[in-house]
N, C-alpha and C positions, 0 to 999 in steps of 0.2 A: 471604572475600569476602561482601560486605553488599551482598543485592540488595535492591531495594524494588519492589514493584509490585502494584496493587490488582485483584482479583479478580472485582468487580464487572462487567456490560455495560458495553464500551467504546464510548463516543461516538463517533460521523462525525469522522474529523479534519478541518480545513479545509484548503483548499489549500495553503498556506504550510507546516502540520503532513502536508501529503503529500510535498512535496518534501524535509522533515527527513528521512520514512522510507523514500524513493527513494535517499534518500545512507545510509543507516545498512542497508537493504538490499543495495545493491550493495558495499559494504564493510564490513561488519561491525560493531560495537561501535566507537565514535568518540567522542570526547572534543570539546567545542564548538566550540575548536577548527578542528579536524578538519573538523566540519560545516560552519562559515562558509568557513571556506578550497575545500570544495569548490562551496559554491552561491555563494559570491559573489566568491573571489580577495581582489583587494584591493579592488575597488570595490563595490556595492551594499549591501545593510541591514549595519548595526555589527553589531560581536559582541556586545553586551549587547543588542540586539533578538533575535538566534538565540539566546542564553544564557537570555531570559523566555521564549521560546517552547518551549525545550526543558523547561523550569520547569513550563509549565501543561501539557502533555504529559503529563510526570509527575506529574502531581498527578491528567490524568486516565486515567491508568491506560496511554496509548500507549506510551510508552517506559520500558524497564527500566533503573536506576541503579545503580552501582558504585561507590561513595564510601569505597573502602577507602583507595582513593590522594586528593591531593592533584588532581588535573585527573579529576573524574567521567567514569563511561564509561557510555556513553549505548546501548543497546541497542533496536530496535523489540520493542513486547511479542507482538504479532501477526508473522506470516511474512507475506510478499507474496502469497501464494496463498490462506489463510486472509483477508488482509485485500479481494481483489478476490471471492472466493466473497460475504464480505459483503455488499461491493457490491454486485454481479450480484443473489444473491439478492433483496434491497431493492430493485430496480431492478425487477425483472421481476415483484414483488410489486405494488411501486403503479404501474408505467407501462404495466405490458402485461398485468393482470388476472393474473396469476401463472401465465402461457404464454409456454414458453421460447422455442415457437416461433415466437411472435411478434415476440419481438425479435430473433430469428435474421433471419426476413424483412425484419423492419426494419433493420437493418444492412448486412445483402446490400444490400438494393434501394436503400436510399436515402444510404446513407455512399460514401467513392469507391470507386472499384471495386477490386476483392481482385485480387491478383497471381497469375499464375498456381501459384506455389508453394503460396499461399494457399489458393487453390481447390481443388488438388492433398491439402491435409494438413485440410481441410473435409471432403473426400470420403471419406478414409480414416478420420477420427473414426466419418460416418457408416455407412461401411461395417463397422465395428468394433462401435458399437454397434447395428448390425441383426442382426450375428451371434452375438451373446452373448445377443439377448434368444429367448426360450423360443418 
């Protein structure tokens, strides 16, 4: 098996290239296939539109390739959790002076309001990490 994938800092994917790896996340290694069939069925962007976008992906380093077979299998290089850490990080670096807890407030207070389950498993985070710190 011939993987390919560049090692380099991965760029921001765009919207379009996060919905690629919301489907290659929730199911694994997919072939193009695979991916348009699930973001668009039969109707919305062609396959050779999901086909270049899986293309520059790969070239910038988001998606891991399998070109051993005939129909490439297409991989996210990042996990979903390493890719929203990303995020988040980025985020809370330039939007909120790099205080977590400010965008915690900012979320709470001004997004809709959290469910009660929500608030329930907010609480236990916080009570979890009150009691592990020294």
């Amino acid at each position: 098996m011939k993987l390919q994938a560049d090692n380099k800092a991965l760029p921001r994917p765009t919207a379009s290239e996060l919905d690629i790896l919301r489907v290659l996340w929730e199911h694994g290694p997919s072939t193009v296939r695979d991916v348009h069939g699930r973001l668009h069925g039969d109707g919305g962007a062609g396959y050779t539109t999901v086909l270049k976008l899986m293309q520059i992906m790969h070239g910038k380093g988001l998606v891991v390739r399998d070109d051993a077979q005939r129909a490439h299998v297409y991989r996210a290089a990042l996990s979903k959790q390493r890719t929203q850490k990303r995020f988040l990080s980025d985020m809370v670096a330039r939007l909120f002076n790099g205080s977590p807890s400010q965008l915690v407030l900012h979320v709470l207070g001004e997004a809709p309001r959290a469910s009660k389950a929500e608030l329930k498993q907010i609480r236990e985070l916080l009570d979890r990490i009150d009691s592990e710190k020294p």
